[in-house]
N, CA, C and O atoms as a GROMACS GRO file, in nm:
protein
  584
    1UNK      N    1  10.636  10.920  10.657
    1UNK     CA    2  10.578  10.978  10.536
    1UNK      C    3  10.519  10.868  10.451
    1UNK      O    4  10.580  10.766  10.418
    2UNK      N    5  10.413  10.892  10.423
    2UNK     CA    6  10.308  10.797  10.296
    2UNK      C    7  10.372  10.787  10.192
    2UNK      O    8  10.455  10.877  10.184
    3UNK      N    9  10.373  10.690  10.067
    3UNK     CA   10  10.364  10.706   9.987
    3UNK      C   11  10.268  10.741   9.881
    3UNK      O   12  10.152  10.705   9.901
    4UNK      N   13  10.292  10.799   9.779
    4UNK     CA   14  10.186  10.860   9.714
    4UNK      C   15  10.086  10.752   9.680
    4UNK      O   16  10.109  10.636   9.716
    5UNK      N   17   9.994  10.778   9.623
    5UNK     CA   18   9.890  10.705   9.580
    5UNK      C   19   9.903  10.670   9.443
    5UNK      O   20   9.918  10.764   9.364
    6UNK      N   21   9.899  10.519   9.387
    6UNK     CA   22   9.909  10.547   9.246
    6UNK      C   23   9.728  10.497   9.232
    6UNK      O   24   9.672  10.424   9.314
    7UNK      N   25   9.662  10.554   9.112
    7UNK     CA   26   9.563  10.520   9.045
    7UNK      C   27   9.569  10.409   8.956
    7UNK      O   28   9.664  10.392   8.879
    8UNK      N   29   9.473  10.336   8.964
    8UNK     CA   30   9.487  10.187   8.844
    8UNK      C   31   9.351  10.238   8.771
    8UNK      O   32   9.244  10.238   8.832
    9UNK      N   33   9.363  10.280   8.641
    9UNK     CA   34   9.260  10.281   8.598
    9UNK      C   35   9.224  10.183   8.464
    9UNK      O   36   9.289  10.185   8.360
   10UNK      N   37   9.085  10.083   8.494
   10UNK     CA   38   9.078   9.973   8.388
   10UNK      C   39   8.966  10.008   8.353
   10UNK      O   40   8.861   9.993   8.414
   11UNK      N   41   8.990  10.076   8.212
   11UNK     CA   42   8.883  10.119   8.167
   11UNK      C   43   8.895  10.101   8.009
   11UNK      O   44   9.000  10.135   7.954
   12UNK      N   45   8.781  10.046   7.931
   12UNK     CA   46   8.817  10.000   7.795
   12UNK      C   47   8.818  10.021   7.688
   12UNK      O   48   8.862   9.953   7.596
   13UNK      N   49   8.743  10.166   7.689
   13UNK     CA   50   8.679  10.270   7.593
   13UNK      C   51   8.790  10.376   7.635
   13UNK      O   52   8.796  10.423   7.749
   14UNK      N   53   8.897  10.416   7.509
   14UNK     CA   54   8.966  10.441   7.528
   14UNK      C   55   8.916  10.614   7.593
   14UNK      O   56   8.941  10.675   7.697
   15UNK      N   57   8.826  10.649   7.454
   15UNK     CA   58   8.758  10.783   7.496
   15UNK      C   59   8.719  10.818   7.647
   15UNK      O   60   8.751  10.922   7.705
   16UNK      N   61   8.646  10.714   7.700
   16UNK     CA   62   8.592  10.728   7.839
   16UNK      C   63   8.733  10.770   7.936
   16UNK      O   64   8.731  10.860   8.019
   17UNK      N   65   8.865  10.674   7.901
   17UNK     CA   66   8.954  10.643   7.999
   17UNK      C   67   9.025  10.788   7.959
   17UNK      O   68   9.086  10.839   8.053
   18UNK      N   69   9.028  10.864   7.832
   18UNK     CA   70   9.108  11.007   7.841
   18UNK      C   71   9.036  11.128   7.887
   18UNK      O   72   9.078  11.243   7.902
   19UNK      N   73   8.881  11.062   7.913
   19UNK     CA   74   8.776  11.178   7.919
   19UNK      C   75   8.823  11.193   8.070
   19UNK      O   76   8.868  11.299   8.113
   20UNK      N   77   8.812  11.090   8.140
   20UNK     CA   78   8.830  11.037   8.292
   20UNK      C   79   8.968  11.123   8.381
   20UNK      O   80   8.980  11.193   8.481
   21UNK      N   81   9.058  11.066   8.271
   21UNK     CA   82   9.270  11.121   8.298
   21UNK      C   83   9.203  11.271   8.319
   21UNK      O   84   9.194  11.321   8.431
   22UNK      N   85   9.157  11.337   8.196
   22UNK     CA   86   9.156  11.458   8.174
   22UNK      C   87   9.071  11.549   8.319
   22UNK      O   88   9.117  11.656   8.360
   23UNK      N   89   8.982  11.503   8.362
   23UNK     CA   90   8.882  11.570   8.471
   23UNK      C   91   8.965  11.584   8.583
   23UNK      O   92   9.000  11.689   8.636
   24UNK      N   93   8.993  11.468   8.616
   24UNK     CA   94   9.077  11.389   8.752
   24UNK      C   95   9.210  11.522   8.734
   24UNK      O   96   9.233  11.610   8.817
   25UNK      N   97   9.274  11.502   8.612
   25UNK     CA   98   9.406  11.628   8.611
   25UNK      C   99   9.331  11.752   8.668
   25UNK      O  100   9.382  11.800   8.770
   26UNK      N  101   9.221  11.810   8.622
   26UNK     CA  102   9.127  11.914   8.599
   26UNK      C  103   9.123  11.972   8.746
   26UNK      O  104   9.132  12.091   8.777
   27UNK      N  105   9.107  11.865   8.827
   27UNK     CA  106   9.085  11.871   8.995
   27UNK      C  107   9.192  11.889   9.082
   27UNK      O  108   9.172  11.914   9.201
   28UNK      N  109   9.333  11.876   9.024
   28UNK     CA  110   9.437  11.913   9.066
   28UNK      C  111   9.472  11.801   9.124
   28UNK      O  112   9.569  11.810   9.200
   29UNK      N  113   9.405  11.659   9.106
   29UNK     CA  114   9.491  11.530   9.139
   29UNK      C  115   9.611  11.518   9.038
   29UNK      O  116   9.597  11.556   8.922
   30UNK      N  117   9.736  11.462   9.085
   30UNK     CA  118   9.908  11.493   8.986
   30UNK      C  119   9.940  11.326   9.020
   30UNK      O  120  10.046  11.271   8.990
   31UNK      N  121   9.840  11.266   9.081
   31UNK     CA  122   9.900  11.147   9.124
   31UNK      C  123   9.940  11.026   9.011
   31UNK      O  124   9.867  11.044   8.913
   32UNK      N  125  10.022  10.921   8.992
   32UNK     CA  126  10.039  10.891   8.864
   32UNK      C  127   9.927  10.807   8.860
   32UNK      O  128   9.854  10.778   8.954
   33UNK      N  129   9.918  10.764   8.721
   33UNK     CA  130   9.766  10.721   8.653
   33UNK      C  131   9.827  10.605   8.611
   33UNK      O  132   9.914  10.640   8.530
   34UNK      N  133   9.829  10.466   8.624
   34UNK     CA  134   9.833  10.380   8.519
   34UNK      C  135   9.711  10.316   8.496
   34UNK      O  136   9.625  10.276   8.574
   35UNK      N  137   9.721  10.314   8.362
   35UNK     CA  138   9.555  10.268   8.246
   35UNK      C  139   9.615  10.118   8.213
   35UNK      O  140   9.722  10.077   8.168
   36UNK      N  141   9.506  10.063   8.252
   36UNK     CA  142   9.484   9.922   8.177
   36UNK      C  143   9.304   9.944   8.061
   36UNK      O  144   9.187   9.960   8.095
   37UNK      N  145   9.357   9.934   7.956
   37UNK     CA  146   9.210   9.862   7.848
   37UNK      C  147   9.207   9.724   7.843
   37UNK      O  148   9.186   9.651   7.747
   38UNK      N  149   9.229   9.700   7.946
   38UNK     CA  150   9.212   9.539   7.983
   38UNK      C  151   9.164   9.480   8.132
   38UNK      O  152   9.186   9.549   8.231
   39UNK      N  153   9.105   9.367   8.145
   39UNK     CA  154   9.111   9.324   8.310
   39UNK      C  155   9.262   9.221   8.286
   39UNK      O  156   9.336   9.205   8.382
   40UNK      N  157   9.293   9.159   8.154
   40UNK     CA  158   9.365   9.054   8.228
   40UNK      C  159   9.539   9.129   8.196
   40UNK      O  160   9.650   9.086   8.231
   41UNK      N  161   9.514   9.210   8.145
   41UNK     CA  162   9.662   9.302   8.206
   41UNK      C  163   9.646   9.380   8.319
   41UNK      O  164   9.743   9.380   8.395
   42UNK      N  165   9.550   9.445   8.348
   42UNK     CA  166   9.542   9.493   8.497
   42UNK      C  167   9.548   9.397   8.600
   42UNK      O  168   9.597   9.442   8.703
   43UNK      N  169   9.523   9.310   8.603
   43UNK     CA  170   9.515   9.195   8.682
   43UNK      C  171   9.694   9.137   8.695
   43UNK      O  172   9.772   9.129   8.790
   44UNK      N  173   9.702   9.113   8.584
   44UNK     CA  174   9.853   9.070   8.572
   44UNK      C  175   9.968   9.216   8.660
   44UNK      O  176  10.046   9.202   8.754
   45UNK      N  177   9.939   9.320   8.596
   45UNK     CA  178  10.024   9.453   8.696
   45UNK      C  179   9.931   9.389   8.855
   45UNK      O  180  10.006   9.364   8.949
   46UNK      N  181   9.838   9.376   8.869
   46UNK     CA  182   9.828   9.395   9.039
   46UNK      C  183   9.891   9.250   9.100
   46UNK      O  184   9.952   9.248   9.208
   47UNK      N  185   9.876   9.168   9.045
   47UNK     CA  186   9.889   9.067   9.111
   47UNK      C  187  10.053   8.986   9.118
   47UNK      O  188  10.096   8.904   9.199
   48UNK      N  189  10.137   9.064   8.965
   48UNK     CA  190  10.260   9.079   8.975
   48UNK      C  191  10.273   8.945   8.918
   48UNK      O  192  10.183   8.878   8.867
   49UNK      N  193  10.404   8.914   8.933
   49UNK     CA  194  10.519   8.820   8.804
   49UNK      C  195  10.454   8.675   8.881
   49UNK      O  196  10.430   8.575   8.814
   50UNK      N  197  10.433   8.679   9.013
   50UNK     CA  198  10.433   8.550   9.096
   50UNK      C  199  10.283   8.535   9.145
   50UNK      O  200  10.234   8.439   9.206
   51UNK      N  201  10.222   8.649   9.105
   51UNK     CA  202  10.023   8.592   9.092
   51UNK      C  203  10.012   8.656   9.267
   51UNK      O  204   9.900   8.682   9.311
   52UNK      N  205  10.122   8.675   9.345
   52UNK     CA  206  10.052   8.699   9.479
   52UNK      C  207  10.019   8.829   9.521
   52UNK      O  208   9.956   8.847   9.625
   53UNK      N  209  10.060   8.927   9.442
   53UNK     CA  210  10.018   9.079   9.496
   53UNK      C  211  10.119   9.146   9.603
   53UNK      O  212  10.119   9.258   9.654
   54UNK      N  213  10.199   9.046   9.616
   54UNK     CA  214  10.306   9.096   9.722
   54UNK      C  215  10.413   9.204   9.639
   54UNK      O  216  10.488   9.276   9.703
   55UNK      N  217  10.410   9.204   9.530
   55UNK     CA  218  10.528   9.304   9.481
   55UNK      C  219  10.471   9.453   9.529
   55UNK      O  220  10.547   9.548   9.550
   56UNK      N  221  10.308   9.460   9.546
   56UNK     CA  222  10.274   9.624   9.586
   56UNK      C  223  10.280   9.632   9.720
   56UNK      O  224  10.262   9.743   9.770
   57UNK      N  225  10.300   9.547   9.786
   57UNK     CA  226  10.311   9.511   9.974
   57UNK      C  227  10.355   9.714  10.005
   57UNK      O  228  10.418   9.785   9.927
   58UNK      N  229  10.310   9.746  10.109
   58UNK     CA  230  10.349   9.862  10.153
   58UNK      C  231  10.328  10.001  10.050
   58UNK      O  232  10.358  10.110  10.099
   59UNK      N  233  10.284   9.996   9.928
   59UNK     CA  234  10.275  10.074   9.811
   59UNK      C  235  10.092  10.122   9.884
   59UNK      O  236  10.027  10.084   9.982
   60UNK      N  237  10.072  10.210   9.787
   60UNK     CA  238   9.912  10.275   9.794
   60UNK      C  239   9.922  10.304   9.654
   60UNK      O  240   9.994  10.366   9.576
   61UNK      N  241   9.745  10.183   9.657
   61UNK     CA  242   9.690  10.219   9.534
   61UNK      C  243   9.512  10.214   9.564
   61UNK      O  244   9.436  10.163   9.646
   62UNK      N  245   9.499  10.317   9.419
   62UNK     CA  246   9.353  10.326   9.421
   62UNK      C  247   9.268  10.254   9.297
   62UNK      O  248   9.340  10.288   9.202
   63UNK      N  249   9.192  10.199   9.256
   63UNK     CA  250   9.171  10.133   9.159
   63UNK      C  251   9.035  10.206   9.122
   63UNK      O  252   8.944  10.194   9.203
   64UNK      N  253   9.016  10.265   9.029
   64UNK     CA  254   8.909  10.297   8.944
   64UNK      C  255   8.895  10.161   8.830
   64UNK      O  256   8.985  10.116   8.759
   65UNK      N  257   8.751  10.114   8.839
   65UNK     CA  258   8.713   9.982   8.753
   65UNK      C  259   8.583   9.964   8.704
   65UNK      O  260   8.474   9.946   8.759
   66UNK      N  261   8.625   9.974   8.566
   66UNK     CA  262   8.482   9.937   8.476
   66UNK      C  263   8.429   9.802   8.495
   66UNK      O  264   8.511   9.715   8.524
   67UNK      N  265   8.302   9.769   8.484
   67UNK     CA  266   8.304   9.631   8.534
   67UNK      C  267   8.210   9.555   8.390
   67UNK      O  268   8.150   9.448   8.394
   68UNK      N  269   8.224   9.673   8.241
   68UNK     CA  270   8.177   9.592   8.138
   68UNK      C  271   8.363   9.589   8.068
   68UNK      O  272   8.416   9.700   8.060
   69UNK      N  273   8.429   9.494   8.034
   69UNK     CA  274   8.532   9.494   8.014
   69UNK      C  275   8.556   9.361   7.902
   69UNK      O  276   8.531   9.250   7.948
   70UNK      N  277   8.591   9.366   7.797
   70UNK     CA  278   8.590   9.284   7.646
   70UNK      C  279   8.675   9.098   7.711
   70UNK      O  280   8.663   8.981   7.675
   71UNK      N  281   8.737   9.154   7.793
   71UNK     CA  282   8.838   8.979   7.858
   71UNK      C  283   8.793   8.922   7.970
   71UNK      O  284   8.815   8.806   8.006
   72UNK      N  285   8.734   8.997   8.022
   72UNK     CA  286   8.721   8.927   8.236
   72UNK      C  287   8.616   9.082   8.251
   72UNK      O  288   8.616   9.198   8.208
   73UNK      N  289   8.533   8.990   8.343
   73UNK     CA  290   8.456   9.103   8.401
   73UNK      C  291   8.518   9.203   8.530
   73UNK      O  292   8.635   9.181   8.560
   74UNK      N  293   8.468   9.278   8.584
   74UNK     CA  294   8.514   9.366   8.651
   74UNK      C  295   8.459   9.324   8.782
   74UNK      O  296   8.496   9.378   8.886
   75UNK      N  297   8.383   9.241   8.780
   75UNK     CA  298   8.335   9.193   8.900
   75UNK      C  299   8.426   9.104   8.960
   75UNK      O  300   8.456   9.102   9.080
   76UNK      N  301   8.481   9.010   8.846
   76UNK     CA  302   8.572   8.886   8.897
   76UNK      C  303   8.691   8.981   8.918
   76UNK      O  304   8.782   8.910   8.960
   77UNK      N  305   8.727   9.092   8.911
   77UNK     CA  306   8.869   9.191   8.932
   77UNK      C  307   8.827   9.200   9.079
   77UNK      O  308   8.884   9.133   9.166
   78UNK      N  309   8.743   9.272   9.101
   78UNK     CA  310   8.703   9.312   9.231
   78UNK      C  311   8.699   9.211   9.330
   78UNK      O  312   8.746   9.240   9.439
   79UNK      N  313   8.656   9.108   9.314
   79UNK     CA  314   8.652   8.960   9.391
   79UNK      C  315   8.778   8.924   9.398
   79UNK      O  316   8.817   8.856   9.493
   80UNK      N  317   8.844   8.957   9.319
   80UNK     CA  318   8.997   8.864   9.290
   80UNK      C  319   9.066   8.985   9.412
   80UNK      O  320   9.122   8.928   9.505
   81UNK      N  321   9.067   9.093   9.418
   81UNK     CA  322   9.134   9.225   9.476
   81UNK      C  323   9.135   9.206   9.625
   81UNK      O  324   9.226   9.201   9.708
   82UNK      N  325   8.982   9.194   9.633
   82UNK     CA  326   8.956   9.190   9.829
   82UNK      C  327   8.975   9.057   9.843
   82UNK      O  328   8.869   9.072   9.904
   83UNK      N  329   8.993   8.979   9.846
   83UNK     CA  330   8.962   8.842   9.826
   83UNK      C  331   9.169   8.820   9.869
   83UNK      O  332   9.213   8.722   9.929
   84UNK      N  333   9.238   8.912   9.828
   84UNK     CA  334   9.356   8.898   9.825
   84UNK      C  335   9.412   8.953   9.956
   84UNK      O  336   9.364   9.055  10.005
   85UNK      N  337   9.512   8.889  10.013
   85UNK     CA  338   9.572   8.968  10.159
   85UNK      C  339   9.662   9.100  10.126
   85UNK      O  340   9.651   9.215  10.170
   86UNK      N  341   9.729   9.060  10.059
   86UNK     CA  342   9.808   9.226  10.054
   86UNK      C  343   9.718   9.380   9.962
   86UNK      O  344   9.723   9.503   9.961
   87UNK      N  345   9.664   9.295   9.911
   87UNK     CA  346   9.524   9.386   9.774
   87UNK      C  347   9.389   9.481   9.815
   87UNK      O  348   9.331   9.578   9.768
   88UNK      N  349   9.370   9.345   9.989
   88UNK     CA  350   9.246   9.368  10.019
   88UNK      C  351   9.154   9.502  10.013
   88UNK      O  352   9.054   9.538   9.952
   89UNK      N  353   9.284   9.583  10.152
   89UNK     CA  354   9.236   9.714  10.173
   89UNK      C  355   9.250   9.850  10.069
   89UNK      O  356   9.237   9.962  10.121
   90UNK      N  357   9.282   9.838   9.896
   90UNK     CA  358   9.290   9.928   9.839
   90UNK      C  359   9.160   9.941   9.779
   90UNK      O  360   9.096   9.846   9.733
   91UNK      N  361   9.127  10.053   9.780
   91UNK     CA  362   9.013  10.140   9.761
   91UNK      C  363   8.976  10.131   9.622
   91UNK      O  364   9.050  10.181   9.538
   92UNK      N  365   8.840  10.058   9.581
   92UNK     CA  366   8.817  10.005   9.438
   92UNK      C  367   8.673  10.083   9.425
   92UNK      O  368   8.574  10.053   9.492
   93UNK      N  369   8.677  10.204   9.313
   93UNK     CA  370   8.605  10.290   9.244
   93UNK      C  371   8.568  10.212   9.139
   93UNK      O  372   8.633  10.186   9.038
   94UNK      N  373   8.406  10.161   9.186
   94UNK     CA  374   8.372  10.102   9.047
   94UNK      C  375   8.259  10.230   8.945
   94UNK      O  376   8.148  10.279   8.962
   95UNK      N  377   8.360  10.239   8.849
   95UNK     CA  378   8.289  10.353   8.776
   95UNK      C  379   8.213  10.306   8.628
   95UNK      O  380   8.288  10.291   8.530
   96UNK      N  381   8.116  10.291   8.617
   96UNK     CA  382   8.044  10.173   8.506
   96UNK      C  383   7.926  10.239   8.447
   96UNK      O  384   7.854  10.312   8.515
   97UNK      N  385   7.899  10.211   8.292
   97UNK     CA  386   7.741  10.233   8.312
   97UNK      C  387   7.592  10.181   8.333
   97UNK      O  388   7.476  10.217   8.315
   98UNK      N  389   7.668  10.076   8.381
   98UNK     CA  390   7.583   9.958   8.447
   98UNK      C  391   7.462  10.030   8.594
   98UNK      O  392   7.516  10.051   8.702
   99UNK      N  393   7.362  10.050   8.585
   99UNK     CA  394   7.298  10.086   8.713
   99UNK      C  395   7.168  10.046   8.716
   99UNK      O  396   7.059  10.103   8.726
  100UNK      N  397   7.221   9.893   8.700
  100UNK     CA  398   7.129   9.774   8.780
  100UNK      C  399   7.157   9.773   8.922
  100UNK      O  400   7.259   9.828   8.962
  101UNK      N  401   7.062   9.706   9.016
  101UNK     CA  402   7.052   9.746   9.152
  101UNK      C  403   7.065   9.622   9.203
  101UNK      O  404   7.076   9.593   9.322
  102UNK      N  405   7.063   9.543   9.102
  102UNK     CA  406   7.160   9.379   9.173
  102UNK      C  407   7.325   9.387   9.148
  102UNK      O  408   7.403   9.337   9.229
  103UNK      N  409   7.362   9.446   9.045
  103UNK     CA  410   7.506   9.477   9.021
  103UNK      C  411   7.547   9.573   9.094
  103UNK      O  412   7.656   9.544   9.144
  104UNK      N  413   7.494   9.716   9.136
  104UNK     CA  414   7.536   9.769   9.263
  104UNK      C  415   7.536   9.728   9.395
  104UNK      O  416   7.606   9.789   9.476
  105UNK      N  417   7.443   9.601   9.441
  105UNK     CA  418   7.443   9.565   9.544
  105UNK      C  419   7.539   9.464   9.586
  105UNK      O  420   7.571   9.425   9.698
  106UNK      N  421   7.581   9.427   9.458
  106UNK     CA  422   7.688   9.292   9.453
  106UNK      C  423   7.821   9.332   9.469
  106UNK      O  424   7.915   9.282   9.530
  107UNK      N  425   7.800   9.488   9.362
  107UNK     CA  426   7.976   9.554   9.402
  107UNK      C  427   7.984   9.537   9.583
  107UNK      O  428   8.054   9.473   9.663
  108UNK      N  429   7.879   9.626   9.590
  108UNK     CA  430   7.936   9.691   9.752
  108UNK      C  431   7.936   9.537   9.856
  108UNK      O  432   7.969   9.556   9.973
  109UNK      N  433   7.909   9.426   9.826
  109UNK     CA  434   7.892   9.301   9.896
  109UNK      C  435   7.980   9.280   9.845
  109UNK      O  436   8.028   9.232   9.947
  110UNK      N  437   8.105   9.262   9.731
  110UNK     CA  438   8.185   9.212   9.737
  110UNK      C  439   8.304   9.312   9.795
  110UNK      O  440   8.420   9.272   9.788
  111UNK      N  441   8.271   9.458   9.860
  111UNK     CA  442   8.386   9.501   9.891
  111UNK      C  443   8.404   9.656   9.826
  111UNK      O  444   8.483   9.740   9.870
  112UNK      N  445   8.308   9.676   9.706
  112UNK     CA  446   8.374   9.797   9.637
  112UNK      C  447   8.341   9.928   9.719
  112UNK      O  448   8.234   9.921   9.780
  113UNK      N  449   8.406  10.035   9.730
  113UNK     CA  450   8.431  10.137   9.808
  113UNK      C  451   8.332  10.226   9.814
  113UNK      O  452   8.266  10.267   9.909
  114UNK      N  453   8.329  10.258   9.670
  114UNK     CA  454   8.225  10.370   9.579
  114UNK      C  455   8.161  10.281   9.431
  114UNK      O  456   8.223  10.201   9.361
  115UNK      N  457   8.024  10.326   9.417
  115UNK     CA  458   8.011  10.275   9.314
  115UNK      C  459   7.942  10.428   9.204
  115UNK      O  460   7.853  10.494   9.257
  116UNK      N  461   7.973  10.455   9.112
  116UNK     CA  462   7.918  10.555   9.042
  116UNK      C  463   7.894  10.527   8.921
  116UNK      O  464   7.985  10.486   8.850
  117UNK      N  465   7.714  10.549   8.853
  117UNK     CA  466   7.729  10.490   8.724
  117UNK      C  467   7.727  10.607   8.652
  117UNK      O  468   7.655  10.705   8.670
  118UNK      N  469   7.822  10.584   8.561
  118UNK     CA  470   7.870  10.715   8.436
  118UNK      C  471   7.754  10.782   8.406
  118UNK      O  472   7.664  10.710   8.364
  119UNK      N  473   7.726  10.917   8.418
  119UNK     CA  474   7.657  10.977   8.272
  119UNK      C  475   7.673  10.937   8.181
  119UNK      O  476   7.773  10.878   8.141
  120UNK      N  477   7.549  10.968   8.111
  120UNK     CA  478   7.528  11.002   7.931
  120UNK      C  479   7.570  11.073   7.869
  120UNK      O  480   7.647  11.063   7.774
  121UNK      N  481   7.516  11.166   7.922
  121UNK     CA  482   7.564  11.292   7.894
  121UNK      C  483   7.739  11.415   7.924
  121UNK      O  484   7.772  11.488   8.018
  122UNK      N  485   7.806  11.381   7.792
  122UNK     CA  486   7.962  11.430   7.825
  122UNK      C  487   7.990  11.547   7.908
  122UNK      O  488   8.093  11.538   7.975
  123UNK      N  489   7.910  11.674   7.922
  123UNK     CA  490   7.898  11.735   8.035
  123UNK      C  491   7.882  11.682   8.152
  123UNK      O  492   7.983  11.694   8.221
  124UNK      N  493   7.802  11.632   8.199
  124UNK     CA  494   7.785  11.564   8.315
  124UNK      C  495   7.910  11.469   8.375
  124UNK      O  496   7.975  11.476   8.479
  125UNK      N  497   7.914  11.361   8.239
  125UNK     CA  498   8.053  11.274   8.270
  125UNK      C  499   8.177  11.346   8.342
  125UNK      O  500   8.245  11.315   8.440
  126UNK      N  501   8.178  11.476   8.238
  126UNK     CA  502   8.317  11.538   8.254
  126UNK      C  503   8.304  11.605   8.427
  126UNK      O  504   8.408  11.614   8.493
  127UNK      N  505   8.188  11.641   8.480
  127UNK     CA  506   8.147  11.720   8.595
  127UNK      C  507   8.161  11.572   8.686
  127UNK      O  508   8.262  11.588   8.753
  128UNK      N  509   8.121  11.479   8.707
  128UNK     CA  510   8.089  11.380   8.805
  128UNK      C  511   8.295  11.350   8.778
  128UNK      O  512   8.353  11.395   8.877
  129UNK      N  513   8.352  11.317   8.719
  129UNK     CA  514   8.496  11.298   8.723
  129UNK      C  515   8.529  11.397   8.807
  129UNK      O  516   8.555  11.376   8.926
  130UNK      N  517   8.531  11.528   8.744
  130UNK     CA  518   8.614  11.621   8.846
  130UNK      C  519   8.559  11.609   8.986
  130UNK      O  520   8.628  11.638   9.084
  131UNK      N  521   8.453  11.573   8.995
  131UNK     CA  522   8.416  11.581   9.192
  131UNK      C  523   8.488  11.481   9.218
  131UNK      O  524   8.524  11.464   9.335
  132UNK      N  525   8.540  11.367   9.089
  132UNK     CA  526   8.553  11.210   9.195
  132UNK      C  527   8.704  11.250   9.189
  132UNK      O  528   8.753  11.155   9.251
  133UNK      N  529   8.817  11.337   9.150
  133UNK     CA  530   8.924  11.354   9.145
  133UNK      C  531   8.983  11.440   9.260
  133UNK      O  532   9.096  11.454   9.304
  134UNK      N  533   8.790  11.523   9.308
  134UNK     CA  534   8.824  11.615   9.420
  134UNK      C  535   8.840  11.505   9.574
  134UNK      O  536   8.922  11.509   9.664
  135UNK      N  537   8.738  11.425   9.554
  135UNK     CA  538   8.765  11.284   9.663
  135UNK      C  539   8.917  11.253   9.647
  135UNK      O  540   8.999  11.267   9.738
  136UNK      N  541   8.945  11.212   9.535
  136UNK     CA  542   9.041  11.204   9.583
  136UNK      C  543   9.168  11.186   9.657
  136UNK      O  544   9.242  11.111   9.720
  137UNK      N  545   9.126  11.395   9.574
  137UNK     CA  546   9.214  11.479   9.653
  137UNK      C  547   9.216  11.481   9.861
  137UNK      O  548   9.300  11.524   9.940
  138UNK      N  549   9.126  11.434   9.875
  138UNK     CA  550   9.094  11.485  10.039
  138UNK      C  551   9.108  11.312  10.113
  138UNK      O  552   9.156  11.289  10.224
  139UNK      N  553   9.049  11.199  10.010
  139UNK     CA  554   9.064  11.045  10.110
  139UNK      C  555   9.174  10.991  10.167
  139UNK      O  556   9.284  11.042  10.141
  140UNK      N  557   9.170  10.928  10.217
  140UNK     CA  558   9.310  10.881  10.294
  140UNK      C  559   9.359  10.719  10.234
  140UNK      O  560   9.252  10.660  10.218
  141UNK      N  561   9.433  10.658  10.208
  141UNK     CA  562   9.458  10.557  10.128
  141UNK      C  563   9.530  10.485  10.186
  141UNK      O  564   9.643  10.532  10.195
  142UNK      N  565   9.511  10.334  10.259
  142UNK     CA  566   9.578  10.276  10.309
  142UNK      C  567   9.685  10.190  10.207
  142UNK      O  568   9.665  10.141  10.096
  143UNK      N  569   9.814  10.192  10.298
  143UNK     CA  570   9.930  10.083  10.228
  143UNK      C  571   9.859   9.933  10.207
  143UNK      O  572   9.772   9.886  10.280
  144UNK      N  573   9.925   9.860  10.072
  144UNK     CA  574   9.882   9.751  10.064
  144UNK      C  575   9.933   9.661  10.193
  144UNK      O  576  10.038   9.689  10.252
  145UNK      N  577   9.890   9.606  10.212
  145UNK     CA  578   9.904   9.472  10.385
  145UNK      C  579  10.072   9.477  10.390
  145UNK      O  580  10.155   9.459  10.301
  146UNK      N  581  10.080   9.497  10.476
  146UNK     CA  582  10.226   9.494  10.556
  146UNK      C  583  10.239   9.345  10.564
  146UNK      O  584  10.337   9.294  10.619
   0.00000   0.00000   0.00000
């Protein structure tokens, strides 16, 4: 049996990050959510007390990541993530409103899974969440490195 999936969500606008919780619930994902409004506390939870990422060894996580972020960019998160042996293979949702076509090309070259840039528009936002909560619901999520 798997373990569940936890969500990392680093997102810095607090509004965006309850608009986000709220859709994702909406879709019938129950999986737990932890929010970072930070990269260098999200960074610090993934990478753990000893910097190596081994405390999530065998755990499943999914990382939803803004990549405009007030401490560390979201790019250097993402680099820092795959870049890591036990980190590598968790599934990093970069969700931004960045949709430059050198910054999308750079996510997916450094590794990122999905890249989706936010609506403008809060209808829309709220509609593009619930599909990404319905993914989800249906992807398969590998354990961090054995």
């Amino acid at each position: 049996m798997s373990n569940p999936v936890t969500i990392i969500m680093i997102e810095d606008d607090e509004g965006h990050a309850r608009l986000i919780e709220r859709n994702i619930r909406r879709s019938g994902v129950n999986n737990e959510i932890v929010a970072f409004t930070s990269g260098t506390a999200a960074l610090n939870y993934l990478f753990g007390k000893d910097g190596t990422g081994l405390d999530h060894k065998g755990g499943a996580l999914l990382i939803l990541l803004d990549l405009n972020l007030p401490d560390t960019s979201g790019i250097d998160i993402l680099k820092r993530v795959k870049e890591n042996q036990y980190l590598k293979t968790t599934p990093v949702v970069v969700l931004t409103t960045t949709d430059d076509s050198y910054e999308i090309k750079r996510c997916y070259e450094l590794g990122c899974n999905v890249y989706i840039t936010k609506p403008v528009n809060y209808e829309s936002f709220a509609n593009a969440i619930r599909q990404l909560g319905l993914f989800f619901s249906v992807i398969q999520v590998p354990p961090a490195a054995i």
